[in-house]
Backbone as CSV, one residue per row, in Angstrom:
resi,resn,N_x,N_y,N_z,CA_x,CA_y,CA_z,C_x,C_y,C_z
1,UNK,-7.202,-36.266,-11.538,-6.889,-36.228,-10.120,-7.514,-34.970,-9.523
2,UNK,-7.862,-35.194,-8.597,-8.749,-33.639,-7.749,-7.834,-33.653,-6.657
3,UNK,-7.229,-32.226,-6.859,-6.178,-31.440,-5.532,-7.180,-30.750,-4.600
4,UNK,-7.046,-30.930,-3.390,-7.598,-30.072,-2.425,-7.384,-28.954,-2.071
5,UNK,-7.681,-27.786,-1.926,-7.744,-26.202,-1.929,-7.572,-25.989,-0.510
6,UNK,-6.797,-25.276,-0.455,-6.724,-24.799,1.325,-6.467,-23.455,1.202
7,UNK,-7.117,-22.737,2.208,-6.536,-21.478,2.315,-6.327,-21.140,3.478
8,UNK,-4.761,-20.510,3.361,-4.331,-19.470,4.532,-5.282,-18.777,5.168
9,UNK,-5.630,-18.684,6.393,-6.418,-17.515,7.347,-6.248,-16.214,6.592
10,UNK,-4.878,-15.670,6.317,-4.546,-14.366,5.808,-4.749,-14.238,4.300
11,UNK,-4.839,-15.127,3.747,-5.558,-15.612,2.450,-6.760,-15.153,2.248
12,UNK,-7.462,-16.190,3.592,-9.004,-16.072,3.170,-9.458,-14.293,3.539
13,UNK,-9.008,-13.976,4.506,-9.384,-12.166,4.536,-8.880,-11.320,3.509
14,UNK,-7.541,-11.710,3.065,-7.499,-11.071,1.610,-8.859,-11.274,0.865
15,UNK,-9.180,-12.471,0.293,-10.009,-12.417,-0.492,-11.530,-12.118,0.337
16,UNK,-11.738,-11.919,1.102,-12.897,-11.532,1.717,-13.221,-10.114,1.578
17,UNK,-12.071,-8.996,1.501,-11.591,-7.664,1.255,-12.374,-7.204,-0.085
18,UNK,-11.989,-8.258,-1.294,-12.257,-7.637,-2.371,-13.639,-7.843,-3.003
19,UNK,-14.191,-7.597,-3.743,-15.551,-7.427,-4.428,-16.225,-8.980,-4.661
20,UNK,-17.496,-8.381,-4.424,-17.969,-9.969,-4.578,-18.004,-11.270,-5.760
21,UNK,-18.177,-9.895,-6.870,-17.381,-10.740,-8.258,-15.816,-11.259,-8.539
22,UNK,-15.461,-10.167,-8.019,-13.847,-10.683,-8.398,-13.464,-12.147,-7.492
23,UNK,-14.460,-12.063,-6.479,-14.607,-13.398,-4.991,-14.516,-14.584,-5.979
24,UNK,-15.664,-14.293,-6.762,-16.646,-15.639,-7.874,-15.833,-16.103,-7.839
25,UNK,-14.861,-14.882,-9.491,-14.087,-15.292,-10.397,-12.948,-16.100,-9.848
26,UNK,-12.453,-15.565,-8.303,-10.947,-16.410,-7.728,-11.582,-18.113,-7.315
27,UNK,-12.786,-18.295,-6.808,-13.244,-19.137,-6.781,-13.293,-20.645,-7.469
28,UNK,-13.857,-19.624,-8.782,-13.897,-20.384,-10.163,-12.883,-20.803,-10.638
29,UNK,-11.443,-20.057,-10.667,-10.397,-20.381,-11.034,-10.037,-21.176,-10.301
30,UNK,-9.915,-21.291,-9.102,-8.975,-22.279,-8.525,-9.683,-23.674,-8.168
31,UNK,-10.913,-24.057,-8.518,-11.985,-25.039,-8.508,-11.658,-25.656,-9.649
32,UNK,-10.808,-24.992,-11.238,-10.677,-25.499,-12.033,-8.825,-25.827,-12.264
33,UNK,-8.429,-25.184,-10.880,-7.138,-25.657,-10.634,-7.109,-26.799,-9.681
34,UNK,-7.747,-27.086,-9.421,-7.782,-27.890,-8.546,-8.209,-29.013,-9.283
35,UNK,-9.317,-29.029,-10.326,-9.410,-30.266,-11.403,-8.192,-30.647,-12.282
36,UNK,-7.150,-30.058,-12.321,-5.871,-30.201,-12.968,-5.443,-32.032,-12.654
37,UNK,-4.383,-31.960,-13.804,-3.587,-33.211,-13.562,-2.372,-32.576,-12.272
38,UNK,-2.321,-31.458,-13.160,-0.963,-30.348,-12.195,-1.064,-29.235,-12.270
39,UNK,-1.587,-28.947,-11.432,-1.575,-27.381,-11.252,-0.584,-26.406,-11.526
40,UNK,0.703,-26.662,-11.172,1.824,-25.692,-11.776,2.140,-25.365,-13.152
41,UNK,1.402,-26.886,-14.222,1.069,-26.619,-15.151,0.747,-25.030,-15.923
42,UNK,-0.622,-24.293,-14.905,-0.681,-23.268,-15.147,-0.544,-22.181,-13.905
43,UNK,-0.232,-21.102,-14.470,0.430,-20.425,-13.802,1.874,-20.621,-14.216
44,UNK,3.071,-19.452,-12.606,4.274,-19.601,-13.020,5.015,-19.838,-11.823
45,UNK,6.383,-20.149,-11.817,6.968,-20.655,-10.387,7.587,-19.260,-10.278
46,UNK,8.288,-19.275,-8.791,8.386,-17.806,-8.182,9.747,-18.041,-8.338
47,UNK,10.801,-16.965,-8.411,12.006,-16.744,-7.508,12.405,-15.921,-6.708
48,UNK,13.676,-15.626,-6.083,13.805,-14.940,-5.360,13.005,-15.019,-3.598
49,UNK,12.645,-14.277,-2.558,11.983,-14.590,-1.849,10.810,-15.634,-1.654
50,UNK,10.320,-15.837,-2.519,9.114,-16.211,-3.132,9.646,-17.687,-3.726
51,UNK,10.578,-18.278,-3.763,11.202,-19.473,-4.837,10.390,-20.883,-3.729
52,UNK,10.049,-21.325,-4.547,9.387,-22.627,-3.863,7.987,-22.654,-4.512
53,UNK,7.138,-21.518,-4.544,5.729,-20.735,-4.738,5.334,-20.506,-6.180
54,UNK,3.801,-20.765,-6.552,4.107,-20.589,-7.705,2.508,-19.174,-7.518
55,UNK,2.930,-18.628,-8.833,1.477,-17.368,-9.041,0.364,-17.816,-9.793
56,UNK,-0.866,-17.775,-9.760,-2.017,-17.196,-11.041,-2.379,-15.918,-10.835
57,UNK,-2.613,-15.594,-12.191,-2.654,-14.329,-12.319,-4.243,-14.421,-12.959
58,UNK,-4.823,-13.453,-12.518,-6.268,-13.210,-12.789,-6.266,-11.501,-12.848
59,UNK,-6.272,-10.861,-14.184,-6.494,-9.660,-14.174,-5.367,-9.019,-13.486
60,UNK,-5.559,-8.081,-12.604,-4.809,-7.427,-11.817,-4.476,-8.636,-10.348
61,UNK,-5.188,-9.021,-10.239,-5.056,-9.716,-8.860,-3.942,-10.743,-9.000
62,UNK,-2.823,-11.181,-8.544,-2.277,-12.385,-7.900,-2.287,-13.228,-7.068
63,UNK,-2.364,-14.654,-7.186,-2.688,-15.530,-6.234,-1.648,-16.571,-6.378
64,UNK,-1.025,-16.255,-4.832,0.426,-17.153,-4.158,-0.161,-18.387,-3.872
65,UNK,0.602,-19.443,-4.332,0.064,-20.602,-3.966,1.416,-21.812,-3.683
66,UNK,0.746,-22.444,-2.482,2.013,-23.768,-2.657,1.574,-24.798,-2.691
67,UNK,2.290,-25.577,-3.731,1.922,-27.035,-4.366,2.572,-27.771,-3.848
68,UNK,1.596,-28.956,-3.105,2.687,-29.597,-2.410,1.810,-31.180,-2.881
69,UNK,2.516,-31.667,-3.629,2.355,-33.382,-4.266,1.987,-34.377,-3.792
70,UNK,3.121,-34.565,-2.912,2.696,-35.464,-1.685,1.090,-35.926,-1.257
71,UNK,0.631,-34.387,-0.488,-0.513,-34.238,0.243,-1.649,-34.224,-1.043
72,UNK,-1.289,-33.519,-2.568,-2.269,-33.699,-3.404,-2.591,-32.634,-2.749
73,UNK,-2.350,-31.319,-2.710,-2.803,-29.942,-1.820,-2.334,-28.670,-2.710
74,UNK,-3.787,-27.715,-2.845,-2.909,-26.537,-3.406,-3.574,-25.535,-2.208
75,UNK,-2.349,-24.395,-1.267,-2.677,-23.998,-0.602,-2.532,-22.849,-0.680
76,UNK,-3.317,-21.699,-0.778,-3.009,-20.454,-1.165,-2.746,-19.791,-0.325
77,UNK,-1.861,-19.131,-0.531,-1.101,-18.241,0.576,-1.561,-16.925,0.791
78,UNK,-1.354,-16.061,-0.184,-1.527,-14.746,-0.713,-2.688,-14.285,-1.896
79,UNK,-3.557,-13.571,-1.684,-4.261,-13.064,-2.520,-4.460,-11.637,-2.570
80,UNK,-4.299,-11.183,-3.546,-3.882,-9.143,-3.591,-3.437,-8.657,-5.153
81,UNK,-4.263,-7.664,-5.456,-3.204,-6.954,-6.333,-1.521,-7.002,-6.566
82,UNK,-1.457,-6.707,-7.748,-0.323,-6.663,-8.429,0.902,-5.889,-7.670
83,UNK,0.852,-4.759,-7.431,1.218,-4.038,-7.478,1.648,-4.169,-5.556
84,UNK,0.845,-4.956,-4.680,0.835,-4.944,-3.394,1.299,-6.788,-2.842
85,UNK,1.169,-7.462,-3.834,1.185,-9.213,-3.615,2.738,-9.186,-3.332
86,UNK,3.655,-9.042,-3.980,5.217,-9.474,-4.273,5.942,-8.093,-2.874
């Protein structure tokens, strides 16, 4: 099944911010999340503020995402360091 990728406006300038490789690499990853049967598969689900949402983690960077079934949609919310994402 192929999920469609969307990104948040505030998403896409996050990732516009950071280096042009690390750009690739978020790229690459989520092109091969998106080839998934299920994406939540990998990665992890959130709680707390965040409960609904699930993370990938790439290195230092985190990437907020919401899976929504229905639509066959993974839409990323948040993209940022560790230490600045949550």
């Amino acid at each position: 099944m192929r999920w469609t990728l969307h990104y948040d406006p505030s998403a896409f300038k996050e990732l516009a911010k950071l280096d042009k490789g690390i750009q690739r690499n978020i790229k690459d990853y989520l092109a091969e999340v998106g080839l998934l049967d299920d994406p939540a598969a990998r990665g992890h689900g959130l709680t707390g503020p965040w409960a609904g949402f699930h993370r990938y983690r790439l290195g230092q960077i985190r990437i907020i995402v919401s899976i929504e079934p229905i639509e066959v949609t993974v839409s990323v919310i948040k993209i940022d360091r560790r230490e600045v994402v949550y």
